[in-house]
C-alpha positions as a Python dict, from the first residue, in 0.01 Angstrom:
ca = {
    (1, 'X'): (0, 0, 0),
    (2, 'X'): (90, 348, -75),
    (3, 'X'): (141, 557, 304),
    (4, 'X'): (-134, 846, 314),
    (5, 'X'): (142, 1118, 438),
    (6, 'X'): (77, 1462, 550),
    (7, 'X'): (100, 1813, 348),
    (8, 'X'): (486, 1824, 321),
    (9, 'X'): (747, 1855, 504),
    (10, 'X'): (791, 1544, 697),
    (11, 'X'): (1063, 1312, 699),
    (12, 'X'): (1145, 1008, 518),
    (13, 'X'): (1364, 714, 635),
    (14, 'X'): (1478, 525, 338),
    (15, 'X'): (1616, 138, 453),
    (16, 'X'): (1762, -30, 175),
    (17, 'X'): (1904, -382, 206),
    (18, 'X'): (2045, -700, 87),
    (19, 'X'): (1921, -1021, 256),
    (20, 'X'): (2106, -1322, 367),
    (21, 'X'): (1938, -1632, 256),
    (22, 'X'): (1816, -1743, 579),
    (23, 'X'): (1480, -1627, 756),
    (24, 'X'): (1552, -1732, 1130),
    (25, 'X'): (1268, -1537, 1272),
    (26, 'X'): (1327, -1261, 1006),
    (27, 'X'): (969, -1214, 918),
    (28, 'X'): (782, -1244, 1238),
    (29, 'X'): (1073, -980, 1363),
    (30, 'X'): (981, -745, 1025),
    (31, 'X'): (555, -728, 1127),
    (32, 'X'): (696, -708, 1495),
    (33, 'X'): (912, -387, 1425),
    (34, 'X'): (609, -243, 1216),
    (35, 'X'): (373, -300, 1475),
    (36, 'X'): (566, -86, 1722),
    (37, 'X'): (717, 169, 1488),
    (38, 'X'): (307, 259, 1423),
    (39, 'X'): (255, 291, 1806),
    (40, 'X'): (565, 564, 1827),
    (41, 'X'): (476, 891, 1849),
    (42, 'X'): (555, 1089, 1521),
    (43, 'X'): (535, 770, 1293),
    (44, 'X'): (301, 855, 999),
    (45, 'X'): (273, 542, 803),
    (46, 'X'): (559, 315, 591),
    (47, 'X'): (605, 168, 182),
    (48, 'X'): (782, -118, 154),
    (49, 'X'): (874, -369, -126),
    (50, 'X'): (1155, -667, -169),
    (51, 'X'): (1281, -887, -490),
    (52, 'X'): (1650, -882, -502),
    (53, 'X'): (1704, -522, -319),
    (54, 'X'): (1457, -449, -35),
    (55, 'X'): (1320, -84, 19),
    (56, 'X'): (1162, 15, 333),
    (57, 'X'): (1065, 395, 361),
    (58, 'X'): (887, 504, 669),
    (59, 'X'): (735, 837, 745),
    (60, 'X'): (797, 1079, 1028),
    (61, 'X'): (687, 1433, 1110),
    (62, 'X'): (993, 1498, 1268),
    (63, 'X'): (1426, 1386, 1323),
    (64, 'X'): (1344, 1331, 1693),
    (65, 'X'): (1069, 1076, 1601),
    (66, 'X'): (1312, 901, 1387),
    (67, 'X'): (1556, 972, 1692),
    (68, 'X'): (1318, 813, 1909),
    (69, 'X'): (1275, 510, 1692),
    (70, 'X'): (1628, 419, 1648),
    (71, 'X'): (1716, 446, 2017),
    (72, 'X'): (1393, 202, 2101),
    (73, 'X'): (1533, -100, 2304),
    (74, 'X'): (1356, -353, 2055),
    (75, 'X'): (1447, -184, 1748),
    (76, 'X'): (1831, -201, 1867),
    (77, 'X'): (1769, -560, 1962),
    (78, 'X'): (1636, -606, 1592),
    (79, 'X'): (1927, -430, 1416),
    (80, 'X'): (2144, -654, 1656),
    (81, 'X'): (1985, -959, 1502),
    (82, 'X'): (2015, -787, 1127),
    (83, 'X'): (2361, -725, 1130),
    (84, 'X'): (2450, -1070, 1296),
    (85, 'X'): (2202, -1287, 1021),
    (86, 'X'): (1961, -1111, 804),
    (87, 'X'): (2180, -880, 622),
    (88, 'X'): (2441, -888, 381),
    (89, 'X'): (2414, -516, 359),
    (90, 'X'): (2191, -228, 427),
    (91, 'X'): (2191, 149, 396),
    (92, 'X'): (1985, 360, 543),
    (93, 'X'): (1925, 746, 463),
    (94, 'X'): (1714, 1034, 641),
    (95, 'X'): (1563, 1299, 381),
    (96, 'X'): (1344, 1564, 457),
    (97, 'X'): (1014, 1549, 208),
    (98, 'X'): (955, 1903, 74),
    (99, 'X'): (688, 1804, -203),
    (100, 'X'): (544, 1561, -344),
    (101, 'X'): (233, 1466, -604),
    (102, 'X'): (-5, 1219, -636),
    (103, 'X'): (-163, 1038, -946),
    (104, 'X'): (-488, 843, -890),
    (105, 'X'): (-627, 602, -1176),
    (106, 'X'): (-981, 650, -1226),
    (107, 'X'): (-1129, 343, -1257),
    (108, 'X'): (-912, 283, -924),
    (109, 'X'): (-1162, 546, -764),
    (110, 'X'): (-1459, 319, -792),
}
C-alpha cells in the first residue's frame, strides 16, 4: 500500500538492504518492528517492497521521532539480530520530504 502522508514537510527514512538467505525469525521480527514503529509517536505510516534489493521507507513528522525510533530497546535488539544474520548489507538514509504529487487512476476510484 501506498502511506497516506501529511502536506509536506515530513521526513522520510529510506532502509535499503540486501538479505542473507536465511529467515531465522526474520519475518515475524519485520511485522513485529512495524507493529511498534506505528505505536511511536511521530510515525506517519511506511512503503515497503523486496525482490533482489529491499526498500523500506517510513514516514515521520519529525528527526526526533526518527531519533526516538532508532534508540527504542527492541528496534536495537532487531538491528542486533540484522547485522548478525539477516543482512548482507543495508543502507539507510534520512531525507526531509519538501513536495510531493499524487496520481490516482480512475477506474481505481470506484
Amino acid at each position: 500500500m501506498i502511506a497516506h502522508t501529511p502536506t509536506p514537510p515530513y521526513y522520510a527514512v529510506i532502509f535499503t538492504s540486501m538479505r542473507t538467505i536465511h529467515d531465522d525469525g526474520y519475518s515475524d521480527t519485520a511485522n513485529r518492528m512495524l507493529e511498534l514503529a506505528s505505536t511511536m509517536p511521530g510515525f506517519l505510516g511506511v512503503e515497503s517492497a523486496r525482490k533482489d534489493v529491499g526498500i523500506t521507507v517510513s514516514y515521520w513528522d519529525s528527526l526526533e521521532a526518527i531519533r526516538a525510533w532508532r534508540q527504542h530497546p527492541d528496534h536495537i535488539h532487531a538491528q542486533n539480530e540484522g547485522r548478525g544474520k539477516w543482512y548482507v548489507s543495508f543502507t539507510t538514509r534520512i531525507c526531509r520530504v519538501e513536495a510531493e504529487s499524487s496520481f490516482l487512476c480512475q477506474s481505481a476510484k470506484k
